[in-house]
C-alpha positions as CSV (number, residue, x, y, z in Angstrom):
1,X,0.0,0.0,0.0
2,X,1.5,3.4,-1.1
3,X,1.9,6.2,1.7
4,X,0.9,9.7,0.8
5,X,3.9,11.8,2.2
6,X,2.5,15.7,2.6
7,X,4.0,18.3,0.3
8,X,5.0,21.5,1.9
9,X,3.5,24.7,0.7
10,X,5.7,25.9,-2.7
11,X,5.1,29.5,-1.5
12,X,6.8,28.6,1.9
13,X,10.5,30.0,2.9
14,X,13.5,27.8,3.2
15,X,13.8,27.0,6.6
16,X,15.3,29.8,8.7
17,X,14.2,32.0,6.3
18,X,12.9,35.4,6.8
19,X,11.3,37.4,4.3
20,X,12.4,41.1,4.1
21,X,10.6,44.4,5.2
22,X,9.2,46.0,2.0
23,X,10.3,43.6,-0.2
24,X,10.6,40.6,-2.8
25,X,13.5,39.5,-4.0
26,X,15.9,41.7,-2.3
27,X,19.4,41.3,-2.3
28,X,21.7,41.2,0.5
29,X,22.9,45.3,-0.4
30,X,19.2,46.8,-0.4
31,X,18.6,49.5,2.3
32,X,16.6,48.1,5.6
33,X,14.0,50.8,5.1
34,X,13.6,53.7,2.4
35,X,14.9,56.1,4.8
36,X,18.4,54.7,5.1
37,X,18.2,54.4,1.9
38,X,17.7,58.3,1.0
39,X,20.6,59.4,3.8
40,X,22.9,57.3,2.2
41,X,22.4,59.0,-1.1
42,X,22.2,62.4,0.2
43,X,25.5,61.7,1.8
44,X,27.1,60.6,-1.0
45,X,26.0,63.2,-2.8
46,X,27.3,66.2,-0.3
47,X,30.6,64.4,-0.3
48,X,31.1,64.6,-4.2
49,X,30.2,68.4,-4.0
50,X,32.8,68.6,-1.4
51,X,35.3,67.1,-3.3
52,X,34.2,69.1,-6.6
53,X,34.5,72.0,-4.7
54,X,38.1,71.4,-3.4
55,X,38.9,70.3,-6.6
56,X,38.3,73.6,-8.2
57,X,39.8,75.5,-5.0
58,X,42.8,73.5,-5.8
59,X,43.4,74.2,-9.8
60,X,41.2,76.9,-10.0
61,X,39.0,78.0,-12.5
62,X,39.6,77.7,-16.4
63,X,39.9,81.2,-17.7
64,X,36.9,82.5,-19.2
65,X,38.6,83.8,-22.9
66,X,36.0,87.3,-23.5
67,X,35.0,88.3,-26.7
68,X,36.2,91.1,-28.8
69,X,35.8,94.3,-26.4
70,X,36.2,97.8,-28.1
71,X,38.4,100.3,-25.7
72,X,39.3,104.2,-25.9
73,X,43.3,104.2,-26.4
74,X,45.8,107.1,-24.5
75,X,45.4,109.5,-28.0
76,X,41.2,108.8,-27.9
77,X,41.2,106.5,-30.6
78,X,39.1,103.4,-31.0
79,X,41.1,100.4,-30.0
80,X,40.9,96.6,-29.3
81,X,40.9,95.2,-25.6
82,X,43.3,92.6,-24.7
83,X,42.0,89.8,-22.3
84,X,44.2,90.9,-19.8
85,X,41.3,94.0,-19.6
86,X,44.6,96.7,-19.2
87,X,45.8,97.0,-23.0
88,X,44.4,98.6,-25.4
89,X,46.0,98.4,-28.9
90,X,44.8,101.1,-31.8
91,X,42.3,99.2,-33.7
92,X,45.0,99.7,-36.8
93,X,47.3,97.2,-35.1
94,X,44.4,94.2,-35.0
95,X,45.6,91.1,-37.8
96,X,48.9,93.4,-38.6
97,X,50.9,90.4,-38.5
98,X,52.4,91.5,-35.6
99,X,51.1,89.9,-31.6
100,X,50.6,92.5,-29.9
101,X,48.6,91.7,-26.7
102,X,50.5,89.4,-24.3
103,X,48.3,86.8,-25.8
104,X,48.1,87.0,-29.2
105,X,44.4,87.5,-29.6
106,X,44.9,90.6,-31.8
107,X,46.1,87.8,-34.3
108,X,43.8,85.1,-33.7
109,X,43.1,83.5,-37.0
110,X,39.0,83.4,-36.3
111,X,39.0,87.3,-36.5
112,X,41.9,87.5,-39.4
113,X,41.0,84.6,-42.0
114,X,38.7,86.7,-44.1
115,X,39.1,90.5,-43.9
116,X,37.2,92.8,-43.4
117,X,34.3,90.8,-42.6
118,X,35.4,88.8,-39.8
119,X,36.1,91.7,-38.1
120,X,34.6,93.2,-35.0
121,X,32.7,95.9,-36.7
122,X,33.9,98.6,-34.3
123,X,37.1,98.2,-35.8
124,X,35.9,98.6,-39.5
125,X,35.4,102.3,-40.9
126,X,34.3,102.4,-45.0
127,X,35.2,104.3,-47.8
128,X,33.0,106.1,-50.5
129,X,34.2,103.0,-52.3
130,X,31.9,100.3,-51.1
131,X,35.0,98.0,-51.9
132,X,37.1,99.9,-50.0
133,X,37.8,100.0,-46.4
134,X,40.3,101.2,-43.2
135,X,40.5,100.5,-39.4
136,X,38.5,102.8,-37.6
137,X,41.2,104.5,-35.9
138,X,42.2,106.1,-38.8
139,X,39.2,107.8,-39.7
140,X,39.4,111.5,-38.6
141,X,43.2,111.6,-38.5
142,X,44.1,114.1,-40.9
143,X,45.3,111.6,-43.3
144,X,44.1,110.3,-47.2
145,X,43.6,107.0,-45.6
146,X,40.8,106.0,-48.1
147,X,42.6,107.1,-50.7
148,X,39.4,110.3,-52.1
149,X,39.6,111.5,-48.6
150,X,36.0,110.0,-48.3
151,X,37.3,109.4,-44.4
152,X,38.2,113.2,-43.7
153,X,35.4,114.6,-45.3
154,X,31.5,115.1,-45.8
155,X,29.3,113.7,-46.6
156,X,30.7,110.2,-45.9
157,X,32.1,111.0,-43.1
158,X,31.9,113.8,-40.2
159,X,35.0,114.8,-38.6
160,X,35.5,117.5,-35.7
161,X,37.5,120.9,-37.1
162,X,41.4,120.5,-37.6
163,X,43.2,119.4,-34.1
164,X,45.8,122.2,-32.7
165,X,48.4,120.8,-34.5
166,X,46.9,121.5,-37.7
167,X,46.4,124.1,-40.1
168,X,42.9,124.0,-41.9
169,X,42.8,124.6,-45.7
170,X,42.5,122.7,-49.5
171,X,45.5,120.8,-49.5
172,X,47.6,120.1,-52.4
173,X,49.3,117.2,-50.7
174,X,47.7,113.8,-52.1
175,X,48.1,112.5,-48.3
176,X,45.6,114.9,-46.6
177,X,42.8,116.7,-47.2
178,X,41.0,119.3,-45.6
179,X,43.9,119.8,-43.1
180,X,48.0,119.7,-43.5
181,X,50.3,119.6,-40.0
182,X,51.6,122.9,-39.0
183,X,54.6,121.2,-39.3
184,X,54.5,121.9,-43.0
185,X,53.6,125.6,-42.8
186,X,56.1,128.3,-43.5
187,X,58.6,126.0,-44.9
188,X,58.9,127.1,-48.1
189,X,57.1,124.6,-50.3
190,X,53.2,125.3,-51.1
191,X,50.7,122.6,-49.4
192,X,47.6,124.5,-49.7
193,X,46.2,125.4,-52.8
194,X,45.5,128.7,-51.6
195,X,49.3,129.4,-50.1
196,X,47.6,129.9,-46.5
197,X,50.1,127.3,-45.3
198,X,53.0,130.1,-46.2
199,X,51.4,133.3,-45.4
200,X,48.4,132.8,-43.2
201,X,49.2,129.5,-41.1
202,X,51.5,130.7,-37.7
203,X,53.5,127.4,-37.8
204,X,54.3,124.7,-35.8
C-alpha cells in the first residue's frame, strides 16, 4: 500500500528564512527601510560636491577667454581690448601680423581669415568706395587713408575741425585733405592750394 507523504506549501521560505521588510527578491545590499536608503544618497552626494568644490579651489578655475571688447586708447582712438582688460592696442594694429597683446588674440586667426568681414565691426570704418575699407582708428586723422579723402570729409564722413596741430585749408598734398600739419607751414614749399600754409598758417 503506497503512503501519501504531505508536500510542503511551494510558496513557503526555506527553513530559517525570513522574508524582508518591503520587499521581494531583495538582495543582501538593499537599504533596511527607504529612509536609510535616501541618507545614504544624500550623503554621498554632499561628499562629491565637497570634493568638486576642493577640486576647483585647488586648480582653479579655467579662464573665461571674453570676446572682442572695443576700448578708448591714450590718443582717444578706437582700439581693441586685450583679455588681460589693461591693454588697449589702436584698432590699426588688430591682424597686422604682428602679436601684440600678451596673448596674441589681436592675431587670432577666427577674427583674421577673411578680412574685413570677420572683423569686429567697431574696428571697420568704410570708404565712399563700397569696396574699399580702413580701421576705424584712422578715420578723422588728418590723413588720405581711403585714398578720395571719403574718411576726412562730408558727406561720408563727419570729422570734428582740424586738431591744434593742424592748419585747416584745400591741400595740395595727395596725403591729406582738408587739413595739412603745421609742421608743414612756413617752410617754403606750397601745401595749400590757396598758399595759406605760407602766409596765413603761424606754424608749428
Amino acid at each position: 500500500m503506497n503512503k501519501i507523504f504531505p508536500q510542503g506549501d511551494g510558496n513557503d521560505n526555506a527553513a530559517g528564512a525570513k522574508a524582508l521588510p518591503g520587499g521581494e527578491g531583495c538582495g543582501p545590499l538593499c537599504c533596511s527601510s527607504r529612509g536609510a536608503c535616501l541618507s545614504a544618497f544624500l550623503l554621498l552626494l554632499l561628499v562629491t560636491l565637497a570634493a568638486l568644490i576642493a577640486l576647483v579651489t585647488i586648480l582653479g578655475l579655467p579662464p573665461r577667454t571674453p570676446g572682442a571688447q572695443i576700448c578708448v586708447t591714450l590718443t582717444n582712438r578706437t582700439g581693441f581690448l586685450c583679455h588681460d582688460r589693461r591693454s588697449c592696442i589702436p584698432a590699426s594694429r588688430v591682424c597686422d601680423g604682428i602679436r601684440t597683446c600678451s596673448h596674441g588674440e589681436d592675431e587670432a586667426e577666427a577674427m583674421c581669415r577673411d578680412m574685413p568681414q570677420s572683423l569686429p565691426s567697431f574696428l571697420v570704418a568704410h570708404c565712399g568706395d563700397p569696396s574699399s575699407w580702413i580701421y576705424s582708428d584712422q578715420k578723422c586723422d588728418g590723413a588720405n587713408n581711403c585714398g578720395d579723402c571719403s574718411d576726412e570729409l562730408s558727406p561720408v564722413t563727419a570729422c570734428p575741425p582740424c586738431g591744434p596741430g593742424w592748419w585747416r585749408c584745400p591741400s595740395t598734398v595727395f596725403g591729406y585733405c582738408g587739413c595739412i600739419p603745421r609742421s608743414l607751414c612756413r617752410d617754403l614749399v606750397q601745401h595749400c592750394s590757396d598758399w595759406s600754409d605760407e602766409y596765413s598758417c603761424p606754424g608749428p
